[in-house]
C-alpha positions in Angstrom: 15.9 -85.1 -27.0 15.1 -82.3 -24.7 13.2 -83.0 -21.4 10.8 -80.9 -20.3 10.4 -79.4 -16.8 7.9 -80.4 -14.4 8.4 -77.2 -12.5 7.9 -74.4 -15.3 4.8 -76.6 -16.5 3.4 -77.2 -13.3 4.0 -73.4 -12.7 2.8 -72.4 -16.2 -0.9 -74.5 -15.2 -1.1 -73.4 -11.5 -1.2 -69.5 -13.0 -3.5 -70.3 -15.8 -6.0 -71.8 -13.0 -5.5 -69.0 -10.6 -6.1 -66.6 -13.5 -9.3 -68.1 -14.7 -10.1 -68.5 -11.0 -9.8 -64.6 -10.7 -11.9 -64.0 -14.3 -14.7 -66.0 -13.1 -14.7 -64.4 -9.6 -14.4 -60.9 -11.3 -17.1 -62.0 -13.7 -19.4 -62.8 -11.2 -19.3 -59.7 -8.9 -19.7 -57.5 -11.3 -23.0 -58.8 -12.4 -25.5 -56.7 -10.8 -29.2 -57.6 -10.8 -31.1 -54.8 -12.8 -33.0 -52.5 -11.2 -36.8 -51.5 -11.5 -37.5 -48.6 -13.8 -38.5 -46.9 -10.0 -35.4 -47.7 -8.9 -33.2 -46.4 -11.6 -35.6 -43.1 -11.3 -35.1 -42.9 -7.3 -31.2 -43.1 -8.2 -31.0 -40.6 -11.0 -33.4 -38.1 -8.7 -31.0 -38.9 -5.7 -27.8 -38.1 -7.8 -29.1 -34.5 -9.2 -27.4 -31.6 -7.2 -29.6 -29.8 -5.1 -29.5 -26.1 -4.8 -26.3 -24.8 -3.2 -24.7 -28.6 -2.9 -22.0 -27.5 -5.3 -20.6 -24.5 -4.1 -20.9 -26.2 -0.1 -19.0 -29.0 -1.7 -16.2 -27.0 -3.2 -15.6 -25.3 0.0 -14.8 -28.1 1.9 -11.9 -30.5 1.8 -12.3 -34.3 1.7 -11.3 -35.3 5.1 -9.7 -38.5 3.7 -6.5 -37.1 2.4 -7.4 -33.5 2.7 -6.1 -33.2 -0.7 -9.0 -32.3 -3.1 -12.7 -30.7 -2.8 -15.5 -32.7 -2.1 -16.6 -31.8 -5.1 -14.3 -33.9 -7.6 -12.6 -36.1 -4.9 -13.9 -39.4 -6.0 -13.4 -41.7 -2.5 -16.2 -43.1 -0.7 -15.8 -40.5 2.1 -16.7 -38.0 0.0 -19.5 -39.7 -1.9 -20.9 -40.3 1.8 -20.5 -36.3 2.5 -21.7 -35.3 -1.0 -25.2 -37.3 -0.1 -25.4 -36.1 3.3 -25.2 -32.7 2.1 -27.5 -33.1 -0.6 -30.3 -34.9 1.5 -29.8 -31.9 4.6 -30.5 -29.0 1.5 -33.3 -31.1 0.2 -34.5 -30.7 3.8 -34.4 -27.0 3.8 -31.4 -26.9 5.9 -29.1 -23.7 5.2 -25.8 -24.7 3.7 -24.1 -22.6 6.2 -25.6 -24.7 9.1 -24.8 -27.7 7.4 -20.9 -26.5 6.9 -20.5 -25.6 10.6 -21.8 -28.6 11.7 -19.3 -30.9 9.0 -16.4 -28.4 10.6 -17.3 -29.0 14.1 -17.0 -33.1 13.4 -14.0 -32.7 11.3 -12.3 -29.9 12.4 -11.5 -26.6 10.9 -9.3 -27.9 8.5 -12.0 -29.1 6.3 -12.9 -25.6 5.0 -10.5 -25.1 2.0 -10.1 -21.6 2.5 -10.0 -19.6 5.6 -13.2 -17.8 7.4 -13.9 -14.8 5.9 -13.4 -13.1 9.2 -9.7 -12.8 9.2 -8.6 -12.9 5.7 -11.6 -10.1 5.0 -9.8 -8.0 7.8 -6.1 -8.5 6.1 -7.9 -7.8 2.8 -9.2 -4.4 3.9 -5.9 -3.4 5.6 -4.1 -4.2 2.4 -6.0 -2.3 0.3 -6.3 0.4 2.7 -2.5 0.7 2.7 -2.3 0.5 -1.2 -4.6 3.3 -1.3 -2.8 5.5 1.2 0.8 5.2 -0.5 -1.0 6.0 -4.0 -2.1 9.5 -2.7 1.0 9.6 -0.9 2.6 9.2 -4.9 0.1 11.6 -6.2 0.8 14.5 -3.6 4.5 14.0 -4.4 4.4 14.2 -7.9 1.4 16.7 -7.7 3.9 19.2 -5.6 7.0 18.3 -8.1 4.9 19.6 -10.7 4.3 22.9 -9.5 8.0 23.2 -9.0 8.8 22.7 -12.4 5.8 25.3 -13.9 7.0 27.9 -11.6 11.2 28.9 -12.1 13.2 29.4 -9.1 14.9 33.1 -9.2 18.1 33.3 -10.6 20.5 33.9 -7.6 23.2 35.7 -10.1 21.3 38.6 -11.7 23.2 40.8 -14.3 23.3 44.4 -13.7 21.0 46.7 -16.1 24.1 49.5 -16.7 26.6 46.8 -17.4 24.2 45.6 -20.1 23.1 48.4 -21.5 27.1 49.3 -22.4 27.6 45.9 -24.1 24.2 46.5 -26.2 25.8 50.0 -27.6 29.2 49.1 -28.3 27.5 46.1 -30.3 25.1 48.9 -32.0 28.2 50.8 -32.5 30.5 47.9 -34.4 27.3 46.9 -36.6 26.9 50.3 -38.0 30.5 50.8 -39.1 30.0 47.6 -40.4 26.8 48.6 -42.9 29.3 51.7 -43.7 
């Protein structure tokens, strides 16, 4: 005959309570009272973009991890942001207003690219450099070209006399040949 063990069982029942402790608590919370038909319409009016909320959010960073946009960042920092920035454009405010003032509380780093000032300035040089080696590439091959169309003069040139001895001495041997 085998004796059970207080412990496990007292163990087993003490996790079972705590567990259907936790259900019930869960349970509980997550009952929400449901809202009026003019609340639900005040929410689903309040969670529709405005006009230029999307492209402000996806230039800034969520200053929670700085890790992701604002617009698909899912913390409650950046649902804060998300309605502060829709409300402001809803107000007429201009999004660029709106995105210096978020980068004067938070700092620059909350843009998640650069001004446009300098990286528009690096941007012209680069391309102004790319342009000036492909003429560079173009006169070069442009002038080798003209080399090869027009032949250099032959530095060895062959006397006319000397030639014109060979040619009748080869006229000679071909007509004692037809003979």
């Amino acid at each position: 005959m085998r004796v059970r063990s207080t412990r496990s069982s007292r163990w087993r029942r003490a996790a079972a309570l705590a567990a259907a402790v936790a259900g019930m608590a869960l349970s509980i919370s997550s009952r929400a009272e449901p809202a009026t038909p003019s609340e639900a319409a005040a929410e689903l009016v309040d969670s529709t973009p405005a006009p230029g909320e999307r492209a402000l959010a996806a230039r800034l960073l969520a200053p929670c991890c700085w890790d992701q946009t604002l617009d698909v960042h899912e913390s409650e920092v950046a649902r804060d942001l998300r309605r502060e920035i829709r409300a402001r454009l809803r107000r007429g405010e201009a999004a660029d207003v709106i995105e210096q003032d978020l980068v004067a509380r938070y700092g620059d780093r909350l843009r998640a690219a650069p001004s446009s000032g300098v990286l528009g300035k690096v941007a012209l040089g680069l391309m102004l450099g790319i342009a000036v080696a492909f003429l560079g590439i173009f006169a070069l091959l442009r002038s080798w070209r003209r080399s090869d169309a027009q032949p250099a003069p032959s530095s060895v040139a062959l006397p006319a006399a000397a030639r014109d001895e060979y040619d009748e001495r080869l006229d000679d041997e071909l007509r004692g040949s037809d003979a």
